[in-house]
DSSP file (Angstrom, degrees, kcal/mol; ACC not computed):
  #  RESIDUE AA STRUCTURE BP1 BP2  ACC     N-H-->O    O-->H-N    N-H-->O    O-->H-N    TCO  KAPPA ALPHA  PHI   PSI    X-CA   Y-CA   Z-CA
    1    1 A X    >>        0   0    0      0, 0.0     4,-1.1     0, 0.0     3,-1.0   0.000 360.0 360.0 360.0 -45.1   -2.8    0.0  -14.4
    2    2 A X  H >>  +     0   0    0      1,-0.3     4,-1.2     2,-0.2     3,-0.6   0.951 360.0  78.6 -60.8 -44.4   -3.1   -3.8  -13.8
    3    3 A X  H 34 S+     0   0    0      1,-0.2    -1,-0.3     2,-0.2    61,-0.0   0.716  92.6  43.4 -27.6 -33.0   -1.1   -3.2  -10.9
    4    4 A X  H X4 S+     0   0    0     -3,-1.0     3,-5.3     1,-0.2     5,-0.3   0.970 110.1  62.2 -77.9 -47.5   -4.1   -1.8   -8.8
    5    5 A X  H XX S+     0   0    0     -4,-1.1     3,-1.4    -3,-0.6     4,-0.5   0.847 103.5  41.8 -38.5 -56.6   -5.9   -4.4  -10.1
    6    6 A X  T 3< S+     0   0    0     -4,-1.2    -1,-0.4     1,-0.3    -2,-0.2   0.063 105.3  68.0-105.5  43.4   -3.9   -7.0   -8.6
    7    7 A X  T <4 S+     0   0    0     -3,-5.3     4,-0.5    -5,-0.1    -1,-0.3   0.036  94.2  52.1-113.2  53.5   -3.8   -5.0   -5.9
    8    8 A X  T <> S+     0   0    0     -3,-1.4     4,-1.3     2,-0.1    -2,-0.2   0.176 110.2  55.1 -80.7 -30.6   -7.5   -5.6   -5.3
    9    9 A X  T  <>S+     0   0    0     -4,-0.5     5,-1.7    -5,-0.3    -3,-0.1   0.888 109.0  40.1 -96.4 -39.8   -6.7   -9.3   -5.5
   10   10 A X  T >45S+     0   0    0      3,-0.2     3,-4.6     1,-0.2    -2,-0.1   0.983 115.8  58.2 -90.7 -70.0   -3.9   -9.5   -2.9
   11   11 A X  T 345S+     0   0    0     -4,-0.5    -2,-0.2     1,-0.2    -1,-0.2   0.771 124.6  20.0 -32.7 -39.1   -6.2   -7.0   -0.6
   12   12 A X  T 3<5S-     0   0    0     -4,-1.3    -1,-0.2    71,-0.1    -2,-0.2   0.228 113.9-120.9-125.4  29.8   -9.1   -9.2   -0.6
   13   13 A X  T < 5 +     0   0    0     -3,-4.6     2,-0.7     1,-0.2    -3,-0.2   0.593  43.6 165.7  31.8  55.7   -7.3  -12.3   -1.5
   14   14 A X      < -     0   0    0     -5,-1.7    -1,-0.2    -6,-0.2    -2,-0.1  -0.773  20.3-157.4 -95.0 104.0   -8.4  -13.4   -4.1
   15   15 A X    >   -     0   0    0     -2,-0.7     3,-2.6     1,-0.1     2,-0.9  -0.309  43.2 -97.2 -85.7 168.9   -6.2  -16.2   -5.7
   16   16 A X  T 3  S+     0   0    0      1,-0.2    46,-0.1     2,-0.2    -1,-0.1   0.095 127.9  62.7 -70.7  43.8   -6.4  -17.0   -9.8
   17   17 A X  T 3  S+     0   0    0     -2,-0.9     4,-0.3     3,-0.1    -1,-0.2   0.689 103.4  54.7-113.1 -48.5   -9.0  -20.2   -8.5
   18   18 A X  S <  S+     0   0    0     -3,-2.6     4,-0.3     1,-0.3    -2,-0.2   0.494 113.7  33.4 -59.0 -30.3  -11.2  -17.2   -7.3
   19   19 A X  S  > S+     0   0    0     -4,-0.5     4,-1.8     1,-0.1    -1,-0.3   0.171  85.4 102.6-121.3  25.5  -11.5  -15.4  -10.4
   20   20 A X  H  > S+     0   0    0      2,-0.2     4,-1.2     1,-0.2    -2,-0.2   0.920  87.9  46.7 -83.1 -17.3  -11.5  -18.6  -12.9
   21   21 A X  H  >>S+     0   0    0     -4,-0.3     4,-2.9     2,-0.2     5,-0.7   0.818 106.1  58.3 -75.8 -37.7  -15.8  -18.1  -13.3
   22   22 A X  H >>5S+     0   0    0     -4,-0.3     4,-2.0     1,-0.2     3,-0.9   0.945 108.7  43.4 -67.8 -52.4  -15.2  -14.6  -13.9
   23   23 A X  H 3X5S+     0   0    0     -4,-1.8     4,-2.4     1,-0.3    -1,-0.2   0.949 119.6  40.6 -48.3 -63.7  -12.9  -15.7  -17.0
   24   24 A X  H 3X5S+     0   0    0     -4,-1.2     4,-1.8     1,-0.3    -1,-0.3   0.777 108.9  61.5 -64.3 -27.1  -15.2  -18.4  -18.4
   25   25 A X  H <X5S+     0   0    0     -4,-2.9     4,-2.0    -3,-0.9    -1,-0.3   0.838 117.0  33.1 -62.9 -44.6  -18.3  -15.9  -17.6
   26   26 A X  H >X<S+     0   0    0     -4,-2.0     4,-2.2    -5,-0.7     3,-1.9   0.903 113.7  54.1 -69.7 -57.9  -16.5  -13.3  -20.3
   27   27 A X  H >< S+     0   0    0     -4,-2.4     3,-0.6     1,-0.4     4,-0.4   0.792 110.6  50.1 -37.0 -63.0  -15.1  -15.7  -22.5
   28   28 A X  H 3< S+     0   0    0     -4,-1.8    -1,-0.4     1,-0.2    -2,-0.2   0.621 115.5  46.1 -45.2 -40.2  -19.0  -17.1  -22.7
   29   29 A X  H << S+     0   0    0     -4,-2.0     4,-0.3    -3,-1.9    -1,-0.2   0.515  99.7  59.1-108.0   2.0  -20.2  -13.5  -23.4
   30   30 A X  S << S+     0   0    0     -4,-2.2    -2,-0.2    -3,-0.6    -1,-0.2   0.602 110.0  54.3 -80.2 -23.3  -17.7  -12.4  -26.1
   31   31 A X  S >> S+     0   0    0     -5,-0.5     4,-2.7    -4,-0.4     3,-1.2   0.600  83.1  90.8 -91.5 -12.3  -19.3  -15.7  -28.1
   32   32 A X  H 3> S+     0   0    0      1,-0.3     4,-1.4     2,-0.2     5,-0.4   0.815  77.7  48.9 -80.4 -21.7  -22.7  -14.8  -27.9
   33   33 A X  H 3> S+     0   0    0     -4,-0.3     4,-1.1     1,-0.2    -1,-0.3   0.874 115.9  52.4 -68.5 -17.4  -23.4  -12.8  -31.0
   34   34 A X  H <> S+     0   0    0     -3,-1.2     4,-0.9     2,-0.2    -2,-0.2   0.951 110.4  50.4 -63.3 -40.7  -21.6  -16.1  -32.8
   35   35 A X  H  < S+     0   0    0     -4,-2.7    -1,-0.2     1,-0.3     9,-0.2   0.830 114.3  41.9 -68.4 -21.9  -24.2  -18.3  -30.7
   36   36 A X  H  < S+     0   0    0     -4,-1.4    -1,-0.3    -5,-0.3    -2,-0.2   0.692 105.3  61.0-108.0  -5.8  -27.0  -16.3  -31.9
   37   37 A X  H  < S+     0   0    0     -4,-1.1     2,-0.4    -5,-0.4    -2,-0.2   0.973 109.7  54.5 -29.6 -71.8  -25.6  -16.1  -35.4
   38   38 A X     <  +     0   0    0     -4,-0.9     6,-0.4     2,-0.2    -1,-0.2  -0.676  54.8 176.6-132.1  90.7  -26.0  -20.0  -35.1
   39   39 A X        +     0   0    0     -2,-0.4     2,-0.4    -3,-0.1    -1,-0.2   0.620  53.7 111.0 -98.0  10.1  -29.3  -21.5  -34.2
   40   40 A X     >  -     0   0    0      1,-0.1     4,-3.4     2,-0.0     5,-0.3  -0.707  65.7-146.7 -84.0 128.1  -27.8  -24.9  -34.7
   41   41 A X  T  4 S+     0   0    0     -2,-0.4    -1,-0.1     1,-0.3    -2,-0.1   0.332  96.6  46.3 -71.2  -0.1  -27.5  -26.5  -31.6
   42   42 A X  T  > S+     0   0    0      3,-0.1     4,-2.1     2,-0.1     5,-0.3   0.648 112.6  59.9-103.2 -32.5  -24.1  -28.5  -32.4
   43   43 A X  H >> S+     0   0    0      2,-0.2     4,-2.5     1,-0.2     3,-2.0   0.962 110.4  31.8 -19.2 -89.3  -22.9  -25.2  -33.8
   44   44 A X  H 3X S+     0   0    0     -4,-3.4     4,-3.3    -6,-0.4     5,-0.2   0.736 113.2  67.0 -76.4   3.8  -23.2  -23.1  -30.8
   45   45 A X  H 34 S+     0   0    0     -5,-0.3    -1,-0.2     2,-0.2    -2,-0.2   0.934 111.8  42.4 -46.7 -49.3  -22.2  -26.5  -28.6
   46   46 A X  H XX S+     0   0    0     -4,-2.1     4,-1.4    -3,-2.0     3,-0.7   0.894 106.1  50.9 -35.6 -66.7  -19.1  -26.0  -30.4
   47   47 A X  H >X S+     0   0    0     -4,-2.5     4,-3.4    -5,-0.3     3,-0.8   0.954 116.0  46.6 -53.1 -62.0  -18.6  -22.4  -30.3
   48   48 A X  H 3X S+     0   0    0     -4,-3.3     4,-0.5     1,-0.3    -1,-0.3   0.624 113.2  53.8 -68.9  -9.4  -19.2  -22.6  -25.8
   49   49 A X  H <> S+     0   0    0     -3,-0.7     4,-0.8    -5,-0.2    -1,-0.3   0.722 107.2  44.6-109.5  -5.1  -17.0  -25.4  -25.9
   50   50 A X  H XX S+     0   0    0     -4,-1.4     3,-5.0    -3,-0.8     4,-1.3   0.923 111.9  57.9 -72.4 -71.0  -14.1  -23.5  -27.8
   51   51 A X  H 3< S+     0   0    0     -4,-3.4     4,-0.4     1,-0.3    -2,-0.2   0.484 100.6  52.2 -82.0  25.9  -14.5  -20.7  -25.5
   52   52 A X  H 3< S+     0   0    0     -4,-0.5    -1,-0.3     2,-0.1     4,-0.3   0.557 102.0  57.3-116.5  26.3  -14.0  -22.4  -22.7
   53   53 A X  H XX S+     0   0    0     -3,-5.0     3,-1.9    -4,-0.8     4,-1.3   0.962 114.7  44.4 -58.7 -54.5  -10.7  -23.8  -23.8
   54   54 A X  H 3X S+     0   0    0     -4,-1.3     4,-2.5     1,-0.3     5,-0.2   0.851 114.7  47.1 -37.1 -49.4   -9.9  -20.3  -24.2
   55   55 A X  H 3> S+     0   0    0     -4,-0.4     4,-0.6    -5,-0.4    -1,-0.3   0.668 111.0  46.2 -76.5  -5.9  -11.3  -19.8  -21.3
   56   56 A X  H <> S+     0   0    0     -3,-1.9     4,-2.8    -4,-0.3    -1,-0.3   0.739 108.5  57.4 -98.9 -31.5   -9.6  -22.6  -19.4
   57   57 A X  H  X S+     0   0    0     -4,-1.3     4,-1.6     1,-0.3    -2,-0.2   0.996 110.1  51.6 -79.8 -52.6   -5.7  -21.7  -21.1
   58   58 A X  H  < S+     0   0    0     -4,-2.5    -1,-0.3     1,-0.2    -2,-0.2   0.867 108.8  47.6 -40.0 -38.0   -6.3  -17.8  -19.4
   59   59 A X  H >< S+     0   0    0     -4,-0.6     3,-0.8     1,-0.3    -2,-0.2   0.986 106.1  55.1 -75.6 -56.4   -7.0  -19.3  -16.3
   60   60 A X  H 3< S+     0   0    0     -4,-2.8     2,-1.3     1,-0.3    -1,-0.3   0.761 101.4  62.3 -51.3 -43.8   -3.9  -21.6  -16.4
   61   61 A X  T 3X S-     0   0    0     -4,-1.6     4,-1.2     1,-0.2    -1,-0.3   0.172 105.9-139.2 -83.2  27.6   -1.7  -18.5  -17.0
   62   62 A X  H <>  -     0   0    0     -2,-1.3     4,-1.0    -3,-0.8    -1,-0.2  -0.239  37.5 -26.6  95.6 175.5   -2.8  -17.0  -13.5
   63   63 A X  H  > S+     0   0    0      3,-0.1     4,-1.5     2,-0.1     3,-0.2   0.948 128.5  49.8 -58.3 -46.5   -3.8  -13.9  -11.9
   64   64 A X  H >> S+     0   0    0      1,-0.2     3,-1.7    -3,-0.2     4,-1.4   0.976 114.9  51.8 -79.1 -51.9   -2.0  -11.3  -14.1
   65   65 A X  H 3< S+     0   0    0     -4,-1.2    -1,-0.2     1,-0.3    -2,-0.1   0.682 106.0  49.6 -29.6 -49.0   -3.5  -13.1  -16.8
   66   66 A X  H >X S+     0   0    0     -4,-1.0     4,-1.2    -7,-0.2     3,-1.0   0.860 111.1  49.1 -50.0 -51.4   -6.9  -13.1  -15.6
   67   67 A X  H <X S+     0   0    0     -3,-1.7     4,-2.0    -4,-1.5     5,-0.3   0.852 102.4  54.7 -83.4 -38.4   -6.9   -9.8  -15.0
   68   68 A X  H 3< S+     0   0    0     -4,-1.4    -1,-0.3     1,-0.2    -2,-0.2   0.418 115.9  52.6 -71.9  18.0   -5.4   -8.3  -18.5
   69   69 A X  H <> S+     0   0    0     -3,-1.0     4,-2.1    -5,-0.3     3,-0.4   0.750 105.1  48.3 -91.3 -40.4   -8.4  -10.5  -19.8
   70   70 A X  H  X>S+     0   0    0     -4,-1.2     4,-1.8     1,-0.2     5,-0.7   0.753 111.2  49.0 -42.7 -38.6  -10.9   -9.1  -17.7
   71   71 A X  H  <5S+     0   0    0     -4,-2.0    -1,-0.2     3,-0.2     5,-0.2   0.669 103.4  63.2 -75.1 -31.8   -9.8   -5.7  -18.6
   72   72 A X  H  45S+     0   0    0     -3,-0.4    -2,-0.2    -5,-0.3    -1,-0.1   0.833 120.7  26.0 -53.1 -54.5   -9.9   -6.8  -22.6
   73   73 A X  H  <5S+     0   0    0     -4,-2.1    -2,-0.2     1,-0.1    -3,-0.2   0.656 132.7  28.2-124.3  17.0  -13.6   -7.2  -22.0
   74   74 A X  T  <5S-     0   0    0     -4,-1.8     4,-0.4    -5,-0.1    -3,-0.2   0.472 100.8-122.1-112.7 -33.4  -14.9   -5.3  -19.4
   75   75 A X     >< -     0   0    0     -5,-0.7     4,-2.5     1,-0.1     5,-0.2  -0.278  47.0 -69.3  91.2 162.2  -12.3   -2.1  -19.6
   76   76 A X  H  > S+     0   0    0      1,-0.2     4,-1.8     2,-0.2     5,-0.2   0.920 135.0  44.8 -45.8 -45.4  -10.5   -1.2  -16.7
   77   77 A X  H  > S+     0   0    0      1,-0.2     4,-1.0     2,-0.2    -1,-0.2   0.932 112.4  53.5 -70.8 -32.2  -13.3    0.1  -14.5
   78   78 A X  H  > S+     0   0    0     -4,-0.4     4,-1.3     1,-0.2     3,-0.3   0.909 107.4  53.4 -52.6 -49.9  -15.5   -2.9  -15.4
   79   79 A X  H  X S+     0   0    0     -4,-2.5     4,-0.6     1,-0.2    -1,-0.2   0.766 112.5  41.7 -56.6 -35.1  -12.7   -5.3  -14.3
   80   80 A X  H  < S+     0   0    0     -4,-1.8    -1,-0.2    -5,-0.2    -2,-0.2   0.501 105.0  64.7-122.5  15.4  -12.3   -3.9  -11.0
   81   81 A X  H >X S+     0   0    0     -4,-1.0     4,-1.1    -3,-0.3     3,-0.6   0.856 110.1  41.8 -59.6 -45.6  -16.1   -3.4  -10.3
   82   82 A X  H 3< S+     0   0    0     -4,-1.3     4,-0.3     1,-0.3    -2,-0.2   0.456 110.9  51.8-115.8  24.3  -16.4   -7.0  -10.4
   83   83 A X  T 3< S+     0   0    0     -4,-0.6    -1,-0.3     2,-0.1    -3,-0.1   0.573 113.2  49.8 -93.4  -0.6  -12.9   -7.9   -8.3
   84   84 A X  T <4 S+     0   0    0     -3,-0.6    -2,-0.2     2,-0.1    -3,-0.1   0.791 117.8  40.4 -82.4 -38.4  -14.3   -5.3   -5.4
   85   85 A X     <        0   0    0     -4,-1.1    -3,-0.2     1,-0.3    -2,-0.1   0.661 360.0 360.0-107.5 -17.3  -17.7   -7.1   -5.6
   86   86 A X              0   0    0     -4,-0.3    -1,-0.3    -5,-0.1    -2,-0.1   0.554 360.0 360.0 -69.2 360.0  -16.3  -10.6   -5.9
């Protein structure tokens, strides 16, 4: 299944530099019911700066990575809505 995916990536050549906002853009919206949990503002400073370590260690592991994260939080079709459109 990822396979199509990354071949989406290689068709429109997109290397893992190319999809490294789209990580940090999930990563950022997978925190947010913790951020609104949390109206303290060193809180959810915290919380965005965790997930983009997270978001930063996916990135380091590449394209396939990228993409079995994208697919974790979008689902497949979500994931490869927004590698068509990137």
């Amino acid at each position: 299944m990822n396979e199509a995916l990354s071949e989406i990536c290689r068709q429109r050549r997109l290397t893992d530099e190319d999809l490294d906002e789209l990580v940090h853009e999930a990563a950022a919206q997978e925190v947010l019911p913790r951020l609104n949990e949390k109206p303290d503002d060193d809180i959810q400073e915290a919380i965005l700066e965790e997930a983009g370590k997270a978001a930063a260690g996916i990135n380091n592991g590449g394209v396939d990575a990228q993409i079995s994260y994208l697919v974790k939080q979008y689902g497949f079709e979500g994931a490869k809505h927004l590698l068509q459109t990137s």
